[in-house]
C-alpha positions as CSV (number, residue, x, y, z in Angstrom):
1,X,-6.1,-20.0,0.7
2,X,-8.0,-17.6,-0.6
3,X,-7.2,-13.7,-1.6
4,X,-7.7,-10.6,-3.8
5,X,-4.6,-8.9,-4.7
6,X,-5.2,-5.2,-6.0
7,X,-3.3,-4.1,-9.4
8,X,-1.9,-1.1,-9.1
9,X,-1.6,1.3,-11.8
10,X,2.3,3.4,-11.6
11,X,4.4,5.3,-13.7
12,X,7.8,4.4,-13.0
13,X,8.9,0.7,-11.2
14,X,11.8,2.2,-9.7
15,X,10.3,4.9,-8.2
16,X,7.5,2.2,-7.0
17,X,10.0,-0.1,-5.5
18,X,11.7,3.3,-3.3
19,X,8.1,3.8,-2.3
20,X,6.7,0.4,-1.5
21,X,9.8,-1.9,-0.5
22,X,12.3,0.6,0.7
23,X,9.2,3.0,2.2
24,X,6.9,0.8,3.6
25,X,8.7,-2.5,4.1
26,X,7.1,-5.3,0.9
27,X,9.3,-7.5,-0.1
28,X,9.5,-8.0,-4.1
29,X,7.9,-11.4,-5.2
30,X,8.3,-11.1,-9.0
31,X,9.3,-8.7,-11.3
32,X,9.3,-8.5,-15.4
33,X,10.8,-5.5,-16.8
34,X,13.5,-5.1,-19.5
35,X,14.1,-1.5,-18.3
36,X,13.5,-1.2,-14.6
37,X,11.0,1.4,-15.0
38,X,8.1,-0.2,-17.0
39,X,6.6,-3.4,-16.6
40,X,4.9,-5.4,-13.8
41,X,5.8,-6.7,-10.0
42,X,4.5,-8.4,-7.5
43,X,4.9,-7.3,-4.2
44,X,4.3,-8.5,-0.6
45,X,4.5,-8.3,3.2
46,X,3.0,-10.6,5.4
47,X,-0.7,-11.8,4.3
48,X,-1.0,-8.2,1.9
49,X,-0.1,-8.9,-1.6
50,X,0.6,-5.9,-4.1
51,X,1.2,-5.9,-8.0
52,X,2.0,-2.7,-9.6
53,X,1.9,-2.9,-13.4
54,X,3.9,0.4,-15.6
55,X,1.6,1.6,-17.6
56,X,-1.5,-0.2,-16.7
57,X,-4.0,0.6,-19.7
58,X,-7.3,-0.4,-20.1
59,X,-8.2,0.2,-16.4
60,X,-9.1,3.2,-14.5
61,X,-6.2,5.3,-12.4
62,X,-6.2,6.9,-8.9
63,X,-7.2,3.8,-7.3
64,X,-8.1,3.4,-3.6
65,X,-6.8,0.1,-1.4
66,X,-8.1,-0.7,1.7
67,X,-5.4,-3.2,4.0
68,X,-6.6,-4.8,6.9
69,X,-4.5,-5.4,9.7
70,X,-3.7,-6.3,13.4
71,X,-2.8,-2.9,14.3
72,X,-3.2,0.5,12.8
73,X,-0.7,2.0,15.2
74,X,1.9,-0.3,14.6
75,X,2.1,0.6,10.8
76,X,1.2,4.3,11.6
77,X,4.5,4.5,13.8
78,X,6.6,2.4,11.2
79,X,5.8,4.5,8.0
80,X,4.7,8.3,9.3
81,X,8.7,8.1,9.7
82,X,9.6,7.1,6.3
83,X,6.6,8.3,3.7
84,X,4.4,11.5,4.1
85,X,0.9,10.6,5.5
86,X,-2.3,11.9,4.2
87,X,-4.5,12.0,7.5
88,X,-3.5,10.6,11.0
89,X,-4.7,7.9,12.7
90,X,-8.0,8.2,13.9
91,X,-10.7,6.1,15.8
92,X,-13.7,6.1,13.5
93,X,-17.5,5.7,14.4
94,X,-17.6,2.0,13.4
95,X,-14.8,0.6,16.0
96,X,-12.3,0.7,14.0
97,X,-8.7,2.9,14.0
98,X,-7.6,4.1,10.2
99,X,-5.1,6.4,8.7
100,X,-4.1,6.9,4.8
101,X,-1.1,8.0,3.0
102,X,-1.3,8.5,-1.0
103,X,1.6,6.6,-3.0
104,X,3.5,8.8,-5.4
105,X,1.3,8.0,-8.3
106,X,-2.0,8.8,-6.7
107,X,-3.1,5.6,-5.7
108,X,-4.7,5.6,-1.8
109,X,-3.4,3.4,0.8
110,X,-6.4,2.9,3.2
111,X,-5.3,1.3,6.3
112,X,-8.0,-0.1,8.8
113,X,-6.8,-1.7,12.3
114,X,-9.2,-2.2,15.4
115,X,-10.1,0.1,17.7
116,X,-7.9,-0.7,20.9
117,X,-10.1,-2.1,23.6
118,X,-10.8,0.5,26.4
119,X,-9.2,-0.5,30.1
């Protein structure tokens, strides 16, 4: 198998982990960090792989993710409950159903589902 996992550039580990594990559901996959604050870790949830790396240098900030995924809504439902989000779901022009959220260090979570078929 094949995938790209984005680096993500944050300020403070712990304040990722409350975020991204206890917020959003990843799991943690690997972590290096003497202090619990800097370093890097790996994170996951089903196919969607993560790394967040404290302080990232030598790479650009405020970066934007797309993840792809079975359902829009289902996520939606799951985190609008849990972490603020940005804009609401929407259908979009090109069939497909999207909403975004921005993660405490200004990073963009783009999250793309299908369109649900019409009855």
């Amino acid at each position: 198998m094949e995938r790209a996992i984005p680096i993500l550039p944050v300020d403070n580990l712990y304040l990722a982990r409350l975020f991204y594990v206890d917020g959003l559901g990843f799991h943690v996959v690997y972590e290096a960090s003497e202090d619990g604050v800097t370093g890097i870790m790996g994170l996951a949830r089903g196919a969607i792989g993560l790394t967040l790396d404290c302080p990232m240098t030598g790479h650009g900030r405020n970066v934007c993710i797309a993840l792809e995924v079975e359902s829009a809504d289902f996520y939606y439902e799951e985190w609008r409950h849990k972490v603020k989000v940005d804009r609401p779901l929407q259908n979009e022009t090109w069939d497909a159903r999207t909403f975004d959220l921005t993660d405490p260090f200004g990073n963009t979570i783009f999250v793309i589902g299908p369109k649900p078929s019409q009855p």
